[in-house]
C-alpha positions in Angstrom: 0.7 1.2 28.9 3.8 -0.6 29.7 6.1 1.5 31.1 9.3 1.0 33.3 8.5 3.7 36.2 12.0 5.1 36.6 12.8 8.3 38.7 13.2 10.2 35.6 9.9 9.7 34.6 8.4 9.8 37.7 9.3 13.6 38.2 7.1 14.0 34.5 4.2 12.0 36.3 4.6 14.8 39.1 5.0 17.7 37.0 1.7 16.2 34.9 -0.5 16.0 38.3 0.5 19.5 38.9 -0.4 20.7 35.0 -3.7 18.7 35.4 -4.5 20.4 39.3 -4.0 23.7 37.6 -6.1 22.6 34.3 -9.0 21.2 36.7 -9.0 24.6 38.9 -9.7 26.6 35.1 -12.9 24.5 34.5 -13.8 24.7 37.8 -13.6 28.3 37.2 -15.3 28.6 34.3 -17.9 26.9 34.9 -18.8 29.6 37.4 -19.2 32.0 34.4 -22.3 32.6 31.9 -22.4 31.0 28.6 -21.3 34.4 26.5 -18.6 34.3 28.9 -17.2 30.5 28.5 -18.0 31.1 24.8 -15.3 34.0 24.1 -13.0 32.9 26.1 -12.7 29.1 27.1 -9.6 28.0 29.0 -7.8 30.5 27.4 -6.5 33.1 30.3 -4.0 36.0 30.7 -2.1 33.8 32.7 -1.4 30.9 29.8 -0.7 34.1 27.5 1.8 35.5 29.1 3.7 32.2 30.3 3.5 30.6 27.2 2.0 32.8 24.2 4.2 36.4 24.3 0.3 38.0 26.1 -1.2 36.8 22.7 -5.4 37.7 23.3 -6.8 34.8 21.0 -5.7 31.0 21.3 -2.4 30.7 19.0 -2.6 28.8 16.2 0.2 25.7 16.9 0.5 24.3 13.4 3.2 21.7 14.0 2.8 18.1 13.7 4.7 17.6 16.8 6.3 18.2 19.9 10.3 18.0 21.2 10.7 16.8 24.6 13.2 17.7 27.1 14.8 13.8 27.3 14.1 10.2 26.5 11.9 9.8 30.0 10.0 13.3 29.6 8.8 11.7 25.2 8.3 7.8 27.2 6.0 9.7 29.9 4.2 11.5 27.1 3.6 8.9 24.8 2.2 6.4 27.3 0.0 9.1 28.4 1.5 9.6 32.1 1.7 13.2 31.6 0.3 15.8 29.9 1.5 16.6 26.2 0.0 16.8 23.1 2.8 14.2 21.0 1.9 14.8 18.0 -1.6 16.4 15.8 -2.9 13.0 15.1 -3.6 12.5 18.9 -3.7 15.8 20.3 -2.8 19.4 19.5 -3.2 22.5 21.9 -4.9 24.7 19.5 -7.7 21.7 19.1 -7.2 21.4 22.8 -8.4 24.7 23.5 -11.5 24.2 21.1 -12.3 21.1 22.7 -11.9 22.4 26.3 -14.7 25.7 25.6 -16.6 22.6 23.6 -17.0 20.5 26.8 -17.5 23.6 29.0 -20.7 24.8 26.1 -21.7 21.0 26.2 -21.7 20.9 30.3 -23.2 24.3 30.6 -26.1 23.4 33.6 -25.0 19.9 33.9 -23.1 18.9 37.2 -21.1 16.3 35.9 -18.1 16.2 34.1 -17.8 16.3 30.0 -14.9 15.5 27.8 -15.0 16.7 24.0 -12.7 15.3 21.3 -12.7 17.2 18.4 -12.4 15.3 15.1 -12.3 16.3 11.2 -15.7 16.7 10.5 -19.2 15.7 11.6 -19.2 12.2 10.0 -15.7 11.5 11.8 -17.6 12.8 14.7 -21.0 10.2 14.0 -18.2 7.4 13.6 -16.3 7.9 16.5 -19.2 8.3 19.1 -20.6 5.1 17.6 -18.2 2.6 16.8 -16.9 1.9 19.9 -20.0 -0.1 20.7 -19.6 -2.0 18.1 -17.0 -4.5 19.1 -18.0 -8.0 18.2 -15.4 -10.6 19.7 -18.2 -13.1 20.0 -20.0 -12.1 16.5 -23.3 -11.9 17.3 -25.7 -10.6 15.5 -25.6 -7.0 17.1 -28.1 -4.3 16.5 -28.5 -0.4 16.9 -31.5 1.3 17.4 -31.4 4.7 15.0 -34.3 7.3 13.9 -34.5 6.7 11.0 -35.2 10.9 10.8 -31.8 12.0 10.3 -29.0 13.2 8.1 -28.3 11.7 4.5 -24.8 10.8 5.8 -25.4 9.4 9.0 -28.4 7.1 7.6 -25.4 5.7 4.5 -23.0 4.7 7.7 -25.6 2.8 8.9 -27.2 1.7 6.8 -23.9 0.8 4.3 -20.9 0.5 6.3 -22.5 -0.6 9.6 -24.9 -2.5 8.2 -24.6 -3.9 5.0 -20.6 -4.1 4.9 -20.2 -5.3 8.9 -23.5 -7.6 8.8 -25.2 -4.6 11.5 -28.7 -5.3 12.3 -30.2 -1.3 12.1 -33.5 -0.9 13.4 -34.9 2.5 12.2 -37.6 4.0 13.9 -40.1 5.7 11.3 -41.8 7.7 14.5 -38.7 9.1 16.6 -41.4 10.3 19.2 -43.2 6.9 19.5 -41.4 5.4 23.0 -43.3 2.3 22.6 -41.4 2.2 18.9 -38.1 2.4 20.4 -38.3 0.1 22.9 -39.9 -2.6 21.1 -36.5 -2.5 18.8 -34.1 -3.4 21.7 -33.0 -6.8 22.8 -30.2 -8.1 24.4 -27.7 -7.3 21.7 -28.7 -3.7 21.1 -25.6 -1.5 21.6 -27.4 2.2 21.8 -30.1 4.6 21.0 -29.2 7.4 18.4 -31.4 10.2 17.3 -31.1 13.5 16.1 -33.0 16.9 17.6 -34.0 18.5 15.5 -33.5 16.5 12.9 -32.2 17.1 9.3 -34.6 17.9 7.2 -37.6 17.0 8.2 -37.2 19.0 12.1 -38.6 15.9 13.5 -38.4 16.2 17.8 -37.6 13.5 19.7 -38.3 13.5 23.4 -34.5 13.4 25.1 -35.8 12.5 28.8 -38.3 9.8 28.0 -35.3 7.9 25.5 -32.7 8.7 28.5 -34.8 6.9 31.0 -35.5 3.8 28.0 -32.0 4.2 26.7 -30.6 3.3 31.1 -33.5 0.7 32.0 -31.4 -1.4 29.3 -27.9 -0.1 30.4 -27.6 1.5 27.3 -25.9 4.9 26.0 -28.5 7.7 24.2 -26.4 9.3 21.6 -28.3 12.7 20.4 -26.9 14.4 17.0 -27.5 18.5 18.6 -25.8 20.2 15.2 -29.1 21.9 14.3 -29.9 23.1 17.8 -25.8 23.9 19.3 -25.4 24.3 23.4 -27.3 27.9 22.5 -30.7 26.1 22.3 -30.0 22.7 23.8 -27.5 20.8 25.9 -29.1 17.4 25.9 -26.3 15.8 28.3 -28.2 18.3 30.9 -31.3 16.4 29.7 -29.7 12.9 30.6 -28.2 12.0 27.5 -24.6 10.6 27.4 -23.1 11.8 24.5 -23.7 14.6 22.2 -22.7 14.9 18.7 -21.9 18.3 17.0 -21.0 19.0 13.2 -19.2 21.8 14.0 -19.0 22.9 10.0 -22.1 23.8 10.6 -24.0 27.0 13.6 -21.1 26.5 15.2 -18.4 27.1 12.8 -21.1 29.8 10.8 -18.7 31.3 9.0 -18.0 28.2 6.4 -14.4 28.4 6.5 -13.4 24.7 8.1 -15.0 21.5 8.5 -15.0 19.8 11.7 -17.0 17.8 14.4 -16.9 17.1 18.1 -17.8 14.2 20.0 -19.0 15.5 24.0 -20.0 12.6 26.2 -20.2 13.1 30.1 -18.2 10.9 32.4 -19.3 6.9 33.5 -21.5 6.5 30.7 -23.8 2.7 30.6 -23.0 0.1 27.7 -23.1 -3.2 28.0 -19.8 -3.4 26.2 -16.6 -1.9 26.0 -13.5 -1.5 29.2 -14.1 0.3 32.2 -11.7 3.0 30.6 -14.2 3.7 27.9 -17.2 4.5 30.3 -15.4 6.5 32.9 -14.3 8.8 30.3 -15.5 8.4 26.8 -14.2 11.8 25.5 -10.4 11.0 26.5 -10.6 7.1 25.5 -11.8 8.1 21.8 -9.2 10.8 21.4 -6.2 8.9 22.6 -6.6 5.5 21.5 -9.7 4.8 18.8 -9.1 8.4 17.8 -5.0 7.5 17.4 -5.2 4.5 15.6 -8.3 5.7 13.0 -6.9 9.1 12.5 -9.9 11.1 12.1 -7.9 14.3 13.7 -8.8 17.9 13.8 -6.6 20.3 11.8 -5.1 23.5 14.5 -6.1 25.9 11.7 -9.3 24.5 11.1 -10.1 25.0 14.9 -8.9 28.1 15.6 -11.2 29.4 12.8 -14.3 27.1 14.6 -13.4 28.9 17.9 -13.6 32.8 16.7 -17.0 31.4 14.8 -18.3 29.8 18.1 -17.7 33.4 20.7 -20.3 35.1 19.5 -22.9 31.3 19.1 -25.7 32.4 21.5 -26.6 36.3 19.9 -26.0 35.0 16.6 -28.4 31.7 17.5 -30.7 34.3 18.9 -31.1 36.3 15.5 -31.0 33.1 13.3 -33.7 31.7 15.0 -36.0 34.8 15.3 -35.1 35.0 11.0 -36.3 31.4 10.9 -39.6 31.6 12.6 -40.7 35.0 10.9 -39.6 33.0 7.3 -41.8 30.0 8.2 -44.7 32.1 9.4 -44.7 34.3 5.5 -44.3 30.2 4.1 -47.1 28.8 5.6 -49.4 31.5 4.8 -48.1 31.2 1.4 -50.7 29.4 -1.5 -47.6 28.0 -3.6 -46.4 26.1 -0.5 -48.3 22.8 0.7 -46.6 21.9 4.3 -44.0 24.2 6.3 -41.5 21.7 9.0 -40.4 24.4 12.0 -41.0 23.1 15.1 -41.6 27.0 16.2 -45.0 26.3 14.2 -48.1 25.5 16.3 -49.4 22.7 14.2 -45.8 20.9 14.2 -46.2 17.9 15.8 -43.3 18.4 18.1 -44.1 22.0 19.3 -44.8 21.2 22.7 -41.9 19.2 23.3 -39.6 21.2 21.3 -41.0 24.1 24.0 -40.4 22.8 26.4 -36.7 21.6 25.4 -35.3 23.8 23.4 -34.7 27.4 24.9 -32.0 30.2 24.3 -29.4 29.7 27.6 -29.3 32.0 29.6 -32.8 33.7 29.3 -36.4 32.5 29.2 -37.2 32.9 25.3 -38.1 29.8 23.3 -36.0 29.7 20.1 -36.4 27.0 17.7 -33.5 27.1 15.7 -32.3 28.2 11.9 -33.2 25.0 10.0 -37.1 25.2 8.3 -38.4 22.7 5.4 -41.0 23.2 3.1 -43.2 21.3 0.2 -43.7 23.3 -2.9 -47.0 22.5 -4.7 -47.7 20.4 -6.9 -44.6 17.9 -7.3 -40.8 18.1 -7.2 -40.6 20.0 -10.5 -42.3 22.7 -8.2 -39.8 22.6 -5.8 -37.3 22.7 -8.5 -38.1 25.8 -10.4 -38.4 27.6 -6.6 -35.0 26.5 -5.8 -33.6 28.0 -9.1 -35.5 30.6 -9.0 -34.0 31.9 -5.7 -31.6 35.1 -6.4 -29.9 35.8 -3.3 -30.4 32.5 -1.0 -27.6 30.0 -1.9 -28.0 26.9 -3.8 -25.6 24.5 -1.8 -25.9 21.3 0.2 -25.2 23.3 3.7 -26.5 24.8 6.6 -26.0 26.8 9.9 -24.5 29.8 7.9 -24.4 33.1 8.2 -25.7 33.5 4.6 -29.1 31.7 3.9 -28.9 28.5 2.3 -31.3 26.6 0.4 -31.3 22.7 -0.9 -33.9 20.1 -2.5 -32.3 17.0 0.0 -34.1 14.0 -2.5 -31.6 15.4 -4.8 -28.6 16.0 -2.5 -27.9 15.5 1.0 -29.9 12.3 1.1 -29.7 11.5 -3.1 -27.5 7.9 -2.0 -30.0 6.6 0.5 -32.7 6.1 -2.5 -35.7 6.3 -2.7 -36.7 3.3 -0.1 -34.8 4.8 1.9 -36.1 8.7 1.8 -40.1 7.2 2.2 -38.7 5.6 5.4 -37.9 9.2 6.3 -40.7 10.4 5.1 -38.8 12.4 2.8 -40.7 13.6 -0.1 -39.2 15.2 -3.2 -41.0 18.3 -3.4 -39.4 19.5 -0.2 -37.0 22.2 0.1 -34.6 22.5 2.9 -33.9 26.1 4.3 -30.9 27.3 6.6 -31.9 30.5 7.3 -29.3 32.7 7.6 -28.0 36.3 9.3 -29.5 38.4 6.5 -32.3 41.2 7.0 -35.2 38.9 7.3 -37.7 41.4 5.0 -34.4 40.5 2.2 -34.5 36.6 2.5 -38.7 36.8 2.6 -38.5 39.2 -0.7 -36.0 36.7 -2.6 -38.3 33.9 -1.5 -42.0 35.5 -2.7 -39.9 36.3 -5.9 -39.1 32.3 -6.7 -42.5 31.1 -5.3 -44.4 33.5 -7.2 -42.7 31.8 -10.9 -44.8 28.5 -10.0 
């Protein structure tokens, strides 16, 4: 920034090193405590409620666009960023603040380093943001990414559309996320970063976090992992390696399906062959307060405070989700109406060992697999069809990670736009019927399920 240091805002610059020392000692803090613990209550203390929030308990709810200043050098000090403030809610707000700050802490939870979150509007904002960075181009080569092709409907159209067939993007999908030869026989000297979702979404494909870590660094390049599926409950992959994580947030996280949002977490001095020196000591803060500035893809106050009452009780309610889930895809595979069950809790799944050995509930020594399941209906699609409408309490919607189970048939939905080229290079076949199991008596969501099954 090009600022004129006068003594006026010089004694901001003071007062903001003293906000920040006192902001540092609460992480330091919290970090000391469990997950549960870091989960109700962030960097939220009695201390900040009773200075600043009349003792309010939970985070207050600052729904303002903006923020007054005290004088022309206190708004110059916080608009180029010398100081602490939060400006205005395109760039920063202190209800998002506070979600971001418990985000980073969940994120960080067993990892020594440091982690900045920046909370954005939804998951796609949150794919875009952790991404597009690395895609500077002043020389306009012919750039590449390396991407599973295993993944959300959404994510593979911003690839494959806007990255790649709008900004001339060379994307290299991988058709076997667990084959490390695969991966690294897609990277050159203008590959920009690894990207891969675990699990991923439908299919609960696993991809092996350490072995793409230690590929993803050989070339001085970033692992991006998409964690929505598994949350900081079951898996904190920057504690794996990885530098950043993406979360939709609309989804475990925010269970309650009141708000859409996302989070971008990415530890501090990340690799890349590209971008400033700003951008890889501190990815987190450079997206929020300038890429995140100028796109706009901000976080509404109400729409994170109702993410951070969701997120207090994540690990109890991951725990019960996930026990729901693997009793569910134990009754479908013994079914005869159903041809293949996808739960990485399953023996046979092809990723059970290294989804053991990854994914675990925090804080304890249980194995938990998550809420997400996938199953093929026998014979065909119009199978799956008549199972899906046949299904009396279990939602018909194209969601997931809520309290109330959820069912969709993705070929026809969440990954309709990518065609059908595109579904067989995810192996995505349209008999299959995507499950978010949800917080209900388990013996309820099996019943509603042998119901619909038994009509084909």
């Amino acid at each position: 920034m090009n600022v004129h240091i006068t003594p006026g805002v010089e004694k901001y610059m003071t007062q903001g090193r003293e906000k920040s020392a006192i902001a540092q000692r609460t992480r330091e803090d919290m970090r000391r405590k469990k997950f549960d613990t870091i989960a109700v209550h962030g960097v939220y203390n009695a201390e900040q409620a009773l200075q600043s929030n009349q003792g309010s308990i939970i985070e207050p709810a600052y729904l303002s666009a903006s923020q007054h200043y005290e004088n022309s050098d206190h708004l110059e000090a916080a608009l180029a960023y010398l100081t602490p403030s939060w400006a205005y809610s395109r760039i920063a707000n202190p209800t998002v603040g506070y979600l971001e700050e418990t985000i980073a802490l969940m994120e960080g939870y067993g990892y020594p380093g440091e982690v900045t979150t920046c909370a954005t509007a939804s998951g796609m904002s949150a794919i875009f943001m952790a991404t597009n960075p690395f895609l500077c181009n002043p020389d306009n080569e012919k750039i590449n990414i390396v991407v599973s092709a295993k993944c959300y409907g959404g994510t593979f159209m911003l690839f494959d559309q806007r990255y790649g067939k709008e900004r001339g993007i060379d994307i290299r999908w991988v058709s076997n996320p667990l084959d490390i030869e695969e991966w690294e026989e897609k990277i050159d000297a203008n590959t920009r970063f690894l990207y891969g979702e675990m699990p991923c979404n439908p299919s609960l494909d696993i991809i092996d976090i350490e072995a793409l870590v230690n590929l993803a660094h050989s070339f001085d390049l970033p692992l991006i992992v998409d964690a929505t599926i598994a949350t900081p409950a079951l898996l904190r992959p920057l504690q794996l390696g990885a530098d950043i994580v993406v979360q939709s947030l609309s989804k475990t996280m925010g269970c309650s399906g009141f708000a859409i949002a996302g989070s971008v977490s990415a530890r501090h001095n990340i690799p890349s062959r590209v971008g400033c020196d700003e951008m890889k000591s501190n990815f987190g803060q450079y997206i929020k307060l300038l890429p995140g500035r100028d796109h706009g893809p901000n976080l509404s106050p109400f729409n994170a405070l109702m993410i951070l009452n969701d997120m207090r009780t994540l690990r109890s309610r991951v725990d019960h989700l996930s026990r729901n889930a693997d009793t569910v895809a134990h009754f479908l595979d013994s079914h005869s109406a159903v041809e293949s069950v996808y739960y990485p809790g399953l023996e046979q799944h092809p990723g059970h060992p290294l989804a053991t050995r990854q994914m675990k509930l925090v804080d304890s020594d249980f194995n938990r697999y998550g809420h997400l399941l996938s199953f093929t209906v026998k014979p065909s699609s119009w199978a799956a069809r008549k199972v899906l409408d046949g299904l009396k309490m279990i939602w018909r919607a194209t969601d997931l990670g809520r309290i109330k189970s959820v069912a969709t048939i993705p070929a026809i939905s969440t990954h309709q736009q990518q065609g059908q080229e595109g579904r067989d290079l995810a192996g995505l076949p349209s008999n299959l019927i995507r499950l978010g199991v949800g917080h209900e008596d388990v013996d309820d969501i099996i019943a509603d399920l042998q119901q619909s099954l038994a009509q084909v």
